[in-house]
N, C-alpha and C positions, 0 to 999 in steps of 0.2 A: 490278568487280574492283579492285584495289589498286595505286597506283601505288609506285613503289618510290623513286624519287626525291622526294625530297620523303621533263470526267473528272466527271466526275460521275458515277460508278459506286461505290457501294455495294457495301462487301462483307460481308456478313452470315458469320456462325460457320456456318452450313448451308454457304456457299458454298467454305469454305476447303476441305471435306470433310473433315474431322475428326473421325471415329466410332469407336470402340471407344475402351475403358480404354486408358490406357500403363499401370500398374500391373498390370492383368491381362496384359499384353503382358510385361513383367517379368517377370510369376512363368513364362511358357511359354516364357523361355530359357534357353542353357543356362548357367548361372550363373557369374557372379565372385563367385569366394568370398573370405570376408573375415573375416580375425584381425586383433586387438587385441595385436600384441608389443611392448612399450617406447614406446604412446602413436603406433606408426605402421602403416599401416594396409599389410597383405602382400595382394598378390591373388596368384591363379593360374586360371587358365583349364582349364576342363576339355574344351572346342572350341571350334571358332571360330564365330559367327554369321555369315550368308552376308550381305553387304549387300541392303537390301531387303526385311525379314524383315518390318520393321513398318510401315504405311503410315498411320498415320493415330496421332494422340495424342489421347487424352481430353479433353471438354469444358475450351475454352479459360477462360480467367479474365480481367478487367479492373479496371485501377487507375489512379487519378487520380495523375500523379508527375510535379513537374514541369510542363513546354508541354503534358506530353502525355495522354492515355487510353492505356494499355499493354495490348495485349492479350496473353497469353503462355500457354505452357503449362506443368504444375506435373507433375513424377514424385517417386517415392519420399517417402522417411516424412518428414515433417514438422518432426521432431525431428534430423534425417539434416543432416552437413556440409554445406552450399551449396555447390553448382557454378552458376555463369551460362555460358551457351554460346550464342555471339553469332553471326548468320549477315551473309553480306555482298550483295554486287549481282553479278548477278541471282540471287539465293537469296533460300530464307528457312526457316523453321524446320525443313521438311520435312530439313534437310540434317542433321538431330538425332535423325530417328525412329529409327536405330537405335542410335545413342548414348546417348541418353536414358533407358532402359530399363536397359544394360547398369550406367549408373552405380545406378538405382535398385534393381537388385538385388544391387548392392554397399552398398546403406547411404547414399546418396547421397540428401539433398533436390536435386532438378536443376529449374532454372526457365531458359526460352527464351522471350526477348523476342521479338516482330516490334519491328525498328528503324520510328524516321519514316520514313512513305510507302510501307509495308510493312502489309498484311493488315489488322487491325482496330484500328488502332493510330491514333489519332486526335487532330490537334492541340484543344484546347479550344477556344481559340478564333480565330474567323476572323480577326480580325485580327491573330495573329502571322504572321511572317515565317517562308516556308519555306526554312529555311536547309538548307542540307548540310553545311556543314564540318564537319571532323574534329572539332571542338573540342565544337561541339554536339551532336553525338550521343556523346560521355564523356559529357557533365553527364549527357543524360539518363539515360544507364545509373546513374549516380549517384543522380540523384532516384528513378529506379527501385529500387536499393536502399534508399534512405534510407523510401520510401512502407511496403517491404514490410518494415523496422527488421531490415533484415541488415546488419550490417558490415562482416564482411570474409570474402569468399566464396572461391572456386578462380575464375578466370576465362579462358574459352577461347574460341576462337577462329578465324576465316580469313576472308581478305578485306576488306572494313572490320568487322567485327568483330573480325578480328587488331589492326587500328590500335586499334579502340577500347580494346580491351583494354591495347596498347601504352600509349596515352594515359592511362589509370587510374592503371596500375602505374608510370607515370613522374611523371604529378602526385599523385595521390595513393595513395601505396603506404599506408598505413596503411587503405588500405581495398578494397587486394587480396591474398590469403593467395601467392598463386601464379599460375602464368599457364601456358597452354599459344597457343604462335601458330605458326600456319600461315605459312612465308614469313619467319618473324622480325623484323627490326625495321622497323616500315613507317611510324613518323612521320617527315614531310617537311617540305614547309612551302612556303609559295608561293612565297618567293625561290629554293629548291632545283628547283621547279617548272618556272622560266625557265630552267636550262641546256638547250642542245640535247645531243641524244644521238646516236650515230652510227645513219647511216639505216637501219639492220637495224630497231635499237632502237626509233628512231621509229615506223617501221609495226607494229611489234604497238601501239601504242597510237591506231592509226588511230579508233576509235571516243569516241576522246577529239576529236582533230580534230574528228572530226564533229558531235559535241556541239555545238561550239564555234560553230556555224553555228545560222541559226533552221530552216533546212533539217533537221539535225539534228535539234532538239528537236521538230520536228513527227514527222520520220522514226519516231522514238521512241515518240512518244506513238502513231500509227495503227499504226505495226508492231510493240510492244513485246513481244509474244509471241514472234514467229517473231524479231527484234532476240537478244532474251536465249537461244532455243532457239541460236542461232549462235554468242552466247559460251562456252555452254557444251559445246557440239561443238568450240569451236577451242581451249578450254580445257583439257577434258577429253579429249583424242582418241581415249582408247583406252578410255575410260566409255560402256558401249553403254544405257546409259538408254535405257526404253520411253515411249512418249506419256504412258501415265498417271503414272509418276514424275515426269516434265517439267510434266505439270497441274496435280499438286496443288501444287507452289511456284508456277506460272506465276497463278494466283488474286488472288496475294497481288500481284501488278504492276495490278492495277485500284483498287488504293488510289486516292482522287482527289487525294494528293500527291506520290504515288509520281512521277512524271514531272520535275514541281518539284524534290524532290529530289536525285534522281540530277542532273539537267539540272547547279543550281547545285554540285554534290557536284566535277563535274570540272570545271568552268567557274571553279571556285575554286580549283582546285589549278596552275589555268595561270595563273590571275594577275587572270583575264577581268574578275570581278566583287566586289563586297565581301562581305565578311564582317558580323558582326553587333559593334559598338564592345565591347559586352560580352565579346565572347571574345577581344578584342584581347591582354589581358595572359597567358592560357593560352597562345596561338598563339607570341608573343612568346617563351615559354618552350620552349613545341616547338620551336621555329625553332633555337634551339642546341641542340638534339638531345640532348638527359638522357638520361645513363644510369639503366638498368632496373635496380632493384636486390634486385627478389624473386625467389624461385626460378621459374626458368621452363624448361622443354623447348621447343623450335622444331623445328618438323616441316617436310618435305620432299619432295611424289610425287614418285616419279622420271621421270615422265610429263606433267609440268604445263607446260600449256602458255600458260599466265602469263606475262607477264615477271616474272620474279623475281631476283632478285642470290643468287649463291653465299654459300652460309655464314660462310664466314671473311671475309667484308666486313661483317658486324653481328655475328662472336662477341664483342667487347670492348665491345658495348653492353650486354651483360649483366653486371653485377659480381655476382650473386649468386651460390646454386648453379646450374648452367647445363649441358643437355645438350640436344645435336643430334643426329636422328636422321632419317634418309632409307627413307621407306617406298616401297617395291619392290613389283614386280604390276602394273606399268600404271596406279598412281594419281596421277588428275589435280588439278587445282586445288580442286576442292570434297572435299576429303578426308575429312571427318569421313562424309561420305553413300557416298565410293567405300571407304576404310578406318574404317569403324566402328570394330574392335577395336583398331584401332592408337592410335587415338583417345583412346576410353575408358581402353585402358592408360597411356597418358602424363598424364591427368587425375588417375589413383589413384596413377601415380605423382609427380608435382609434388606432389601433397598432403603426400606423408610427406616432403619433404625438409626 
């Protein structure tokens, strides 16, 4: 999950469970429909899809970009405007199956990475460094564009996907069209890190704490399922997810760096450990806190039981076109999976702004 201030297990494509088409999933719902008036792209809904609809995406894809092996999924035409739609901890693509679709049958090319340490996604080679900072997981997304020669796509967001996203669109905006983030502006920085917070504050981020400990990082690694089954019940509180939607993300936690990275991910954001000399001058730049200067929507469950900070504490980090919008219904922190349509609509809509 995202802070606001501021294994040997093999996992194979069989294992993620990942059968049927998204494209044919596409065509069996019920459509956003899509005109071409003045070069901007109008939707309208003709019902609403139920979360849940789609459980599985069509054979995954892999690419060499970057430290890493990507492994990702691909919807809609080919020729179709790029969307990247980036998931966070403890998530993973599953929190797109039905986003994904809805963009794809709007016209939409949609591609969802699994981040490092996440499903099939694989560093090259053994002897780099399993980092987590923020910094490093942008490049990658970056390299990941640059491998699949996109430039400048829609990019969305929650969780450290929201940062990543953040991170893009603040270093390099010429090579993000738009941006949709969950939580809004969520780059921090390690020295923001070290403030204490008042003790409400402090205990939701108890699992940071315990990172911080080697107790922790073992805790982690033997209990990682039932660990993250917890974040997302304390998270989500009012998201009554069944085992099987809880599984088929939960897969994607036997990465054999999945643990490494989460572990270093918060352990970095408290100050614990280093970073990589390489990302020093990004981080450096995060650390004074850039303004976002693409058009971006920031979304909001009204149920999220996150720490997150109110709106008006990161509207003026947005100088571009800029709208805030609070989705209502019990949705919690993984929003794109509990509010699909809300989702998808703020994606078609960032586009045309």
């Amino acid at each position: 999950m995202s802070k606001l201030t501021t294994t040997n297990v093999a996992i194979s494509r069989r294992q993620i469970l990942i059968g049927g088409a998204c494209m044919a999933a596409a065509a069996s719902l019920p459509a956003l429909t899509m005109a071409a008036t003045d070069k901007k792209r109008k939707v309208s809904t003709s019902s609403k899809i139920k979360p849940g609809t789609n459980t599985s995406f069509g054979s995954l894809k892999q690419i060499d970009a970057g430290a890493l092996n990507v492994g990702y999924a691909e919807a809609g035409p080919a020729d179709g405007p790029v969307v990247i739609l980036l998931h966070g901890w403890p998530y993973d693509i599953h929190s797109y199956g039905d986003v994904a679709p809805l963009l794809a049958s709007a016209g939409y090319r949609v591609i969802v990475p699994y981040l490092r340490g996440y499903g099939p996604t694989r560093f090259l080679s053994r002897e780099t460094f399993r980092n987590g900072q923020p910094s490093a997981l942008a490049v990658d997304i970056v390299a990941f564009m640059d491998a699949l020669k996109i430039q400048k796509p829609v990019i969305a967001g929650f969780d450290w996907g929201a940062r990543t996203a953040n991170v893009i669109a603040a270093l390099w905006p010429e090579r993000c069209k738009a941006m949709v983030s969950v939580s809004g502006y969520l780059i921090g920085s390690q020295e923001a890190g070290k403030v204490p917070l008042p003790p409400k504050a402090e205990l939701e981020w108890w699992y940071q704490f315990y990172f911080a400990t080697e107790r922790g990082r073992a805790g982690y690694d033997k209990y990682r399922h039932d660990f993250s089954k917890l974040i997302w019940q304390l998270a989500s509180p009012k998201w009554n997810f069944d085992n099987a939607t809880f599984a088929r993300t939960a897969a994607s936690f036997n990465n054999p760096d999945h643990v490494s990275i989460v572990i270093h991910n918060y352990r970095w954001r408290l100050g614990l450990v280093e970073g990589e000399p390489k990302y020093d001058n990004l981080e450096k730049r995060l650390a004074e806190g850039p303004v976002i200067t693409v058009p971006t929507i920031t979304l909001e469950g009204d149920a999220n039981g996150a720490p997150h900070p109110e709106p008006s504490s990161y509207a003026k980090k947005f100088s571009g076109k800029y709208v805030h919008r609070d989705i209502n219904g019990g949705v919690g922190h993984n929003l794109p999976q509990e509010a699909p349509q809300a989702f998808a609509e703020a994606v078609i809509e960032v586009d045309g702004y």
